[in-house]
C-alpha positions in Angstrom: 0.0 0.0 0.0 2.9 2.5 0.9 4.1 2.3 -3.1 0.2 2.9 -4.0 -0.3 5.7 -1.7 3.0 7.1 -3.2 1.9 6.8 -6.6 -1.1 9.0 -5.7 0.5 11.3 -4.2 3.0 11.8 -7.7 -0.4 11.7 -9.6 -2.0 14.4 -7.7 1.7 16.3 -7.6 1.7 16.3 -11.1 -2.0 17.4 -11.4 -1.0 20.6 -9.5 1.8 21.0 -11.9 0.5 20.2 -15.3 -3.0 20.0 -15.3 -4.7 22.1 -12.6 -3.8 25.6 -14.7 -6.7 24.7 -17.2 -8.4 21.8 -15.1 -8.6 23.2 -12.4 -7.2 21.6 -9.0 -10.9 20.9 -8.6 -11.4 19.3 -11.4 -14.1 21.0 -12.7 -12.2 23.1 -15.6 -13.6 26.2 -14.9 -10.2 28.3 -14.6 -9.7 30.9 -16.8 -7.9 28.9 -19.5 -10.0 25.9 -18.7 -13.3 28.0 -19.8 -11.1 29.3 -22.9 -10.5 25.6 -24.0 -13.7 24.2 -22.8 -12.3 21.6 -20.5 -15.0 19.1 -19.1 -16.1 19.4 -15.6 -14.6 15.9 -14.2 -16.0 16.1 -11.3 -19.6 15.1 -12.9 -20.6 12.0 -13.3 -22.0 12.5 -16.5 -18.4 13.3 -17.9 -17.1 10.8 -16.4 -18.8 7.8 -17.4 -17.8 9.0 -20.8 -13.6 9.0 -19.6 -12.5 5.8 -21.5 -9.0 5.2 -19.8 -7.1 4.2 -23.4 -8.7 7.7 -25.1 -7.3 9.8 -21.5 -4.1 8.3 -21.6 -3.8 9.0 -25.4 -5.0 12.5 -24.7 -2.3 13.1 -21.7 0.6 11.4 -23.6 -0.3 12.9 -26.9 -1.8 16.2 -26.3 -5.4 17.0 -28.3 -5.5 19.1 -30.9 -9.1 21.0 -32.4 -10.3 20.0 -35.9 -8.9 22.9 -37.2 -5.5 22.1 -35.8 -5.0 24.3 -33.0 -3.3 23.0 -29.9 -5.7 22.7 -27.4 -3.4 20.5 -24.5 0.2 19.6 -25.2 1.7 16.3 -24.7 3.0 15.5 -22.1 5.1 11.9 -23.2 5.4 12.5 -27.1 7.7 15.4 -27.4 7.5 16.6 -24.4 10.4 18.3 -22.9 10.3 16.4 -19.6 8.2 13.5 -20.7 6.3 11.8 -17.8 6.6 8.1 -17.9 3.9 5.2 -18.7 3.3 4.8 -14.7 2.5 8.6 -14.4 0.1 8.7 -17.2 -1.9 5.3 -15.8 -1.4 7.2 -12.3 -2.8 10.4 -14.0 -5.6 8.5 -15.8 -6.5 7.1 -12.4 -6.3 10.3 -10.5 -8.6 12.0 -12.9 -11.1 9.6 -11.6 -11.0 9.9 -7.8 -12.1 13.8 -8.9 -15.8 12.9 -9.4 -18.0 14.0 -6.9 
């Protein structure tokens, strides 16, 4: 349990860091930039029964981009200066879940 409990805390560590600016630390995306970009509220339940680990750890590793091309949230694994590793993504991925309410 003490390596699990570790990992969380990294996960939520890294949510403060990386994701919180547009997500919020909430969760619920409504930050300045977050409103900007229309980041989901993932504290609903609604959203996230509709989080689909592979497509979130795609999105994190590989960053999503608008149809018309514009960045929208850089990666953070492919081509990212300080690329997280496969553990902090799942760790991520499962973090994102303990944030519904």
């Amino acid at each position: 349990t003490a390596a699990l409990t570790a990992k969380g805390a990294e996960a939520k560590d890294n949510w403060d860091t990386l994701c919180a600016k547009c997500h919020g630390a909430d969760g619920k995306g409504d930050t300045k930039m977050g409103t900007k970009l229309g980041c989901k509220d993932f504290t609903d339940a609604k959203v996230q029964a509709d989080i689909k680990d592979d497509a979130a750890t795609k999105a994190i590793a590989d960053g999503l981009k608008s149809d018309d091309g514009k960045t929208l949230m850089k990666p953070f694994v492919t081509g990212a200066d300080t690329p997280l590793s496969d553990a902090d993504v799942k760790a991520l991925v499962a973090y994102v879940h303990t944030l519904k309410k």
